[in-house]
C-alpha positions in Angstrom: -151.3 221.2 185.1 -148.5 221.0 182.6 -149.8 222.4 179.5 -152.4 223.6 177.7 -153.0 223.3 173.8 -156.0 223.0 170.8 -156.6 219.2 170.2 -158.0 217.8 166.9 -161.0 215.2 167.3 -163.6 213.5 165.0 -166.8 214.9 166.1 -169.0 212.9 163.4 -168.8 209.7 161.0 -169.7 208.3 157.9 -169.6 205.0 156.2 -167.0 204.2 153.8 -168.3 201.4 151.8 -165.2 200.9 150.0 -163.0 200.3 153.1 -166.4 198.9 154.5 -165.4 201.2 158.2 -166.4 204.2 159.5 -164.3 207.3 158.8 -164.5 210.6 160.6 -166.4 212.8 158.6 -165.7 216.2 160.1 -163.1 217.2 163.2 -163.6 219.6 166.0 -160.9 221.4 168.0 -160.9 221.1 171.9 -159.2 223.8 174.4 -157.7 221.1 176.4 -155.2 221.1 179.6 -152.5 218.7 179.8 -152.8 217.1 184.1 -149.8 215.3 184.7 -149.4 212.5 188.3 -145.8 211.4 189.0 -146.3 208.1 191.5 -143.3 206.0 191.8 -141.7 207.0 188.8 -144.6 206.6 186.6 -146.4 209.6 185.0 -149.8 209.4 184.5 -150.8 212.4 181.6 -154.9 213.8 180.5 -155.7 216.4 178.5 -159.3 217.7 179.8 -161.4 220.2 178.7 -163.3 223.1 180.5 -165.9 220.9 181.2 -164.0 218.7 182.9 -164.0 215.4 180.3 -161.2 213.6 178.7 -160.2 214.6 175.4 -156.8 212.0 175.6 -155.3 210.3 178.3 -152.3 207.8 178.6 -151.4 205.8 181.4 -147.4 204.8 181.9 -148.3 201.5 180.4 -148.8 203.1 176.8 -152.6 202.5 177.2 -154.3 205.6 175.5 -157.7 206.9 175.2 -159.1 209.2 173.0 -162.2 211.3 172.3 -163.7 210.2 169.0 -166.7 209.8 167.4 -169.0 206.4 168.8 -169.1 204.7 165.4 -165.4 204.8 165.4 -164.2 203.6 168.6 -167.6 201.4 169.3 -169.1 200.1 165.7 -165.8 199.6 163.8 -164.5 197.6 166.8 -167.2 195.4 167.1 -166.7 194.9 162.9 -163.4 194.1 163.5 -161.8 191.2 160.8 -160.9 188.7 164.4 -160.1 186.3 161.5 -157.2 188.4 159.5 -156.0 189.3 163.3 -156.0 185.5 164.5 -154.1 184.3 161.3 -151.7 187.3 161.6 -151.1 185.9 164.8 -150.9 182.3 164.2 -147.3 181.8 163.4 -145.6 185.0 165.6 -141.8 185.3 165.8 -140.0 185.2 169.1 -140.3 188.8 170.5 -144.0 189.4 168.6 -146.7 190.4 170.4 -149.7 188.6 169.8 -152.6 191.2 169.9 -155.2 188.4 169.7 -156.1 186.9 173.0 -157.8 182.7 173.5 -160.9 185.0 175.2 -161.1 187.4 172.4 -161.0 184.1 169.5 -163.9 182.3 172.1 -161.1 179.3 172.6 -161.4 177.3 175.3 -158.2 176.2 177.5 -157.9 173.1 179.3 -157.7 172.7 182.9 -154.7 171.0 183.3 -153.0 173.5 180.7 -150.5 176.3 182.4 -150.0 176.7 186.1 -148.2 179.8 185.9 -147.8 182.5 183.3 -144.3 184.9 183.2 -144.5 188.2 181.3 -141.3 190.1 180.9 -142.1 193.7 181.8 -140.0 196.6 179.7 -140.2 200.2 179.5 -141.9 201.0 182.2 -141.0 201.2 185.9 -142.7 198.7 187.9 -142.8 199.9 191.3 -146.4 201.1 190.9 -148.0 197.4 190.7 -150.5 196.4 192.8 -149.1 193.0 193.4 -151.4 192.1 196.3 -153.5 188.9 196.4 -150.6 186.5 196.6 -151.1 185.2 192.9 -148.6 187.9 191.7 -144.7 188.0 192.1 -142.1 190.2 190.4 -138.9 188.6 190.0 -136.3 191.6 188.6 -138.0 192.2 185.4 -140.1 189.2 184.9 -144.2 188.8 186.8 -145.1 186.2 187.6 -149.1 184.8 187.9 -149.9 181.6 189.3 -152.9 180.1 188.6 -155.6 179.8 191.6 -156.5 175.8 192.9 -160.1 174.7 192.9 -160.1 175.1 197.0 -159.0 178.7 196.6 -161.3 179.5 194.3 -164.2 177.9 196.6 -166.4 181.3 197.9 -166.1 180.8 202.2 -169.2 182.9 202.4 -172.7 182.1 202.3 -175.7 184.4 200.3 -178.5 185.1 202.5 -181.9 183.3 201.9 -183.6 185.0 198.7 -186.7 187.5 199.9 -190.4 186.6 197.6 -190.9 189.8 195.9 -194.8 190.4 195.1 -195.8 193.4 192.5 -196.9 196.5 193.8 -200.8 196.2 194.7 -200.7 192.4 195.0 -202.0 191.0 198.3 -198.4 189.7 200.1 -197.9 185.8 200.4 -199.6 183.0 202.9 
């Protein structure tokens, strides 16, 4: 434990029809404590509460969570405008990051597209990837993901024969 502090959070929500979002509508203060793991030169911080739940937490990636109200993190992200994020995205500079992903716009890639991917990883040490599976390489600063064949993909496993399942009372099967 690291420190301890009084964190702001929206507790409730209402519906700005003008902005056509939810906005917090009130805000609640939280006795929180700040939990800090070092691992491999990456720190790891959450603030929890007495109760033991996460009021904030960020991961050495930058990834944060925070406590909010649900129409706020669950409703507006559902709303989201994908359309004014795809076209902001459509002609990106070199060095942009493109927060719009082919799954997240439902496009399709083809087979024969990429065989490998490199992403350039910066400002943050890298020693704590998992990099098992044989997919994954790191190269200095640069990962690199190959894409799986058809063979490897094939399951070498069989399921086991599916059991008849009769409703409680019924006489069993002939």
């Amino acid at each position: 434990m690291t420190a301890e502090s009084t964190l702001v959070v929206a507790d409730s929500a209402t519906y700005d029809s003008t902005a056509l979002a939810w906005v917090p509508a009130r805000f609640d203060t939280v006795q929180a404590f700040r939990i800090e793991q070092r691992e491999e030169g990456m720190t790891t911080q959450a603030w929890i509460d007495a109760q033991g739940h996460v009021v904030r937490a960020e991961n050495a990636a930058g990834f944060v969570t925070e406590r909010t109200a649900f129409e706020l993190a669950y409703t507006n992200f559902r709303h989201r405008d994908t359309t004014r994020l795809m076209r902001a995205s459509a002609a990106p500079r070199r060095g942009d990051v493109v927060r719009t992903t082919v799954l997240s716009a439902r496009g399709l890639l083809r087979h024969d597209t990429v065989s490998q991917v490199r992403v350039r990883l910066t400002g943050a040490a890298s020693g704590g990837l998992d990099l098992g599976g044989g997919r994954q390489q790191l190269r200095g600063d640069t990962l690199v993901i190959r894409r799986e064949t058809g063979a490897a993909l094939a399951a070498r496993y069989t399921l086991p024969a599916a059991t008849r399942v009769t409703p409680a009372g019924s006489p069993p099967p002939r």
